[in-house]
N, C-alpha and C positions, 0 to 999 in steps of 0.2 A: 504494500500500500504506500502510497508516496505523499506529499502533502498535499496536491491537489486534489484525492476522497478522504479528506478528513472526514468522516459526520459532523455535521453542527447540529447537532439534534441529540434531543438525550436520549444516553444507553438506558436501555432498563435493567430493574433493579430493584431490592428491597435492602438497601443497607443504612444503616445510620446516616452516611454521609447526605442518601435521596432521599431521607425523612425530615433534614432540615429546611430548617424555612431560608427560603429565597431568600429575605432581606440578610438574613446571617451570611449568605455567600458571597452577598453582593458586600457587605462590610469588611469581610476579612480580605476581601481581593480588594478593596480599597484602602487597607490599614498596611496591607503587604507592599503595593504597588508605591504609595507615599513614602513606605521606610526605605524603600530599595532605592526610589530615585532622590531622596535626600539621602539618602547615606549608601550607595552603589559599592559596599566592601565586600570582599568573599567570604567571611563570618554569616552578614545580612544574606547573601544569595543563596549560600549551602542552605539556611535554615529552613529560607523558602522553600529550594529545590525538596528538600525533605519532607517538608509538610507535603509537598505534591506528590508524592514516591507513596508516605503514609497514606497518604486519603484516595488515593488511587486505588489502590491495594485494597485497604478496607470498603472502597464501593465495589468492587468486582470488576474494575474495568478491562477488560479483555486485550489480548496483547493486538489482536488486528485491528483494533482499535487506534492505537499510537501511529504518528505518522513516522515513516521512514524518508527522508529528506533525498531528492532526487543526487545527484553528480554532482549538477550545475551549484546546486548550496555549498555542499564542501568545495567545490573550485573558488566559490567568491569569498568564500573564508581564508580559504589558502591565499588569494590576491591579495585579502586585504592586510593579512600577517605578514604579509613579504612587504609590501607597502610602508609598513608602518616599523618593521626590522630594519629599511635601510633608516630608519630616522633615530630609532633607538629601544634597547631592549624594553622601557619602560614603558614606550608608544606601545609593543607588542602586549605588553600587559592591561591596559588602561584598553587598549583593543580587544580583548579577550573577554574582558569585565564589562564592557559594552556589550558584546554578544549577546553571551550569558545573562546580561539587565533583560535584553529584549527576548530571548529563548523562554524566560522564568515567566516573564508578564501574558507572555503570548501562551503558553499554557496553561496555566492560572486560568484565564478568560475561558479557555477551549475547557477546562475540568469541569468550571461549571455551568455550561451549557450540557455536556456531557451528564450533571446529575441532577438538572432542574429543570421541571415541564414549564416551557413557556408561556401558559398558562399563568403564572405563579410568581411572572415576572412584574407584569406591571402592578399587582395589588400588593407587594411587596414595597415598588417604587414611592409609591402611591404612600406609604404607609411610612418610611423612611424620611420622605420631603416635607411631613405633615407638619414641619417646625415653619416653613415656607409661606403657608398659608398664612399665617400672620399680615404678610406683606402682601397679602392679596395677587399673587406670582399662580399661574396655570396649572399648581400640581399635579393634578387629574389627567390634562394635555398632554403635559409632559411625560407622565408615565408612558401613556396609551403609544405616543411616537416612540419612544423608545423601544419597548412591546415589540412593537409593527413592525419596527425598522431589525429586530432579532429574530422575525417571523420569515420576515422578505427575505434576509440574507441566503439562507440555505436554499431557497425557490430560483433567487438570482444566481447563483451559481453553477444548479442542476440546468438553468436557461443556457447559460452561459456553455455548459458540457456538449449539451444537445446541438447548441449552432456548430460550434466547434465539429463534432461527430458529421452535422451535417457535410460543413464545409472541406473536411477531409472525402466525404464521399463524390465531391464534384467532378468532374474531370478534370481531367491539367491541358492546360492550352498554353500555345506560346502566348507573351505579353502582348504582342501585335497582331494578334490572329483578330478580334472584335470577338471573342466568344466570354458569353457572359462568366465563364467559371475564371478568365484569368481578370478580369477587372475585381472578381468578388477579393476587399481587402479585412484590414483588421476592422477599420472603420465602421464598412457595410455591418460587420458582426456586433459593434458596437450597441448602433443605433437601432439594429433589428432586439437586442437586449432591451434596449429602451421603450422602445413600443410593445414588446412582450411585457415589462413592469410595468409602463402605465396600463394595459389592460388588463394586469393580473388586478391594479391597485384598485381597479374601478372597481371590479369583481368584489374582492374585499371590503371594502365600503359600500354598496347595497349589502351584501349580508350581512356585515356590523348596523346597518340601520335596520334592516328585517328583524335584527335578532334585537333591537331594545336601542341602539345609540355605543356610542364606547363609554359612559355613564357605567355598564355594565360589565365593564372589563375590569375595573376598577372597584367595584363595587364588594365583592368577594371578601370575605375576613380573610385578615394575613396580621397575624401576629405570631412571636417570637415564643418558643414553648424553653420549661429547664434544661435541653439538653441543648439549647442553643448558647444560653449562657455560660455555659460549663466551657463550649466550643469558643465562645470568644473570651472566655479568660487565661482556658490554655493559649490559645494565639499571641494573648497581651502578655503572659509570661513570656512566650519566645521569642516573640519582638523584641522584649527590655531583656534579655539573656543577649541577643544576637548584638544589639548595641552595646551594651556592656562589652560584650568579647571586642567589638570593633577599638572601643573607648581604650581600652589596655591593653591593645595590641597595638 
């Protein structure tokens, strides 16, 4: 499997990890995300890395599941380590640590799409922003696009597969020949993307209006049960462990 079939969609599952509440997911990948890019040490990253090895593990997540990164990623790895070798071993380091920032966040995000029904996102959002309201700010809106826009993504890519599949089955013509398979470019595929989303999106919206408004997407109880808090104290422990270790090292 390579990274372009990832699933973005959750694995099923009955583990502790899939029985937590959405908003707990969405906090500790946001408490993670903030320690690492104020403080990008390999203390803070291993810890991370770990938490995601731990909770992986303990959701079941299956090994064909993980993506295996194509050639071309390790070649632009190796580019960029050689790049950064002729300037100094420490550029090589500080490049490595960089990676690794964006490897750690960019799984994180995939783990927990991987154990939360989408479903379970925006009443979560919704529930989290609820300090917002005060200032009379879109809560609700804002969930609901966010929601959509983690609903669309998987749909836009399987699009995205299909034109692709399409366009390799065309024929091959010379550039000069006028035959429509050698004009078809990346562009064409583009925008043929584009008009498939907006008529996915139209689609979407009458049945979000058939079915009640987005009012109702939102609406759903979503609150934080004990086994969540237990989860975000261990986390706050090993964030102040991870900083520590950075602090004295």
């Amino acid at each position: 499997m390579t990274m372009r079939t990832v699933p973005l969609r959750q694995v099923p599952g009955d583990s502790v990890i899939h029985r937590l509440w959405a908003g707990t997911k969405l906090l500790v990948v946001l408490v993670l995300s903030v320690m690492t890019w104020v403080l990008p040490s390999w203390p803070a990253l291993g810890m991370v890395a770990a938490v995601l090895v731990i909770t992986a593990l303990i959701a079941g997540i299956p090994l064909g599941a993980i993506p295996r990164p194509p050639w071309w990623f390790w070649g632009l790895l190796l580019l960029g380590a050689a790049v950064n070798a002729a300037v100094s071993v420490a550029a090589v380091v500080v490049f490595a640590r960089a990676t690794a920032l964006g490897l750690v966040l960019v799984a994180t995000s995939i783990l927990v799409i991987w154990t939360t029904p989408l479903a379970d996102v925006a009443p979560a959002i919704a529930t989290l922003m609820r300090p917002l309201r005060w200032l009379r700010l879109p809560v609700d809106e804002w969930a609901v696009s966010i929601a959509l826009c983690l609903r669309g993504l998987p749909m836009l890519i399987e699009e995205l597969r299909l034109l692709r599949a399409a366009h390799r089955l065309r024929p091959t013509a010379p550039a000069d020949s006028g035959h429509p398979a050698a004009e078809m470019g990346i562009i064409d595929m583009v925008v043929a993307a584009m008009s498939s989303a907006l008529r996915r999106a139209e689609e979407m919206a009458e049945a979000i209006t058939a079915r009640g408004g987005t009012g109702r997407l939102t609406a759903y109880p979503s609150r934080p049960h004990r086994r969540d808090w237990v989860v975000l104290g261990i986390v706050a422990v090993a964030c102040a462990g991870a900083i520590t270790a950075t602090v004295m090292l």
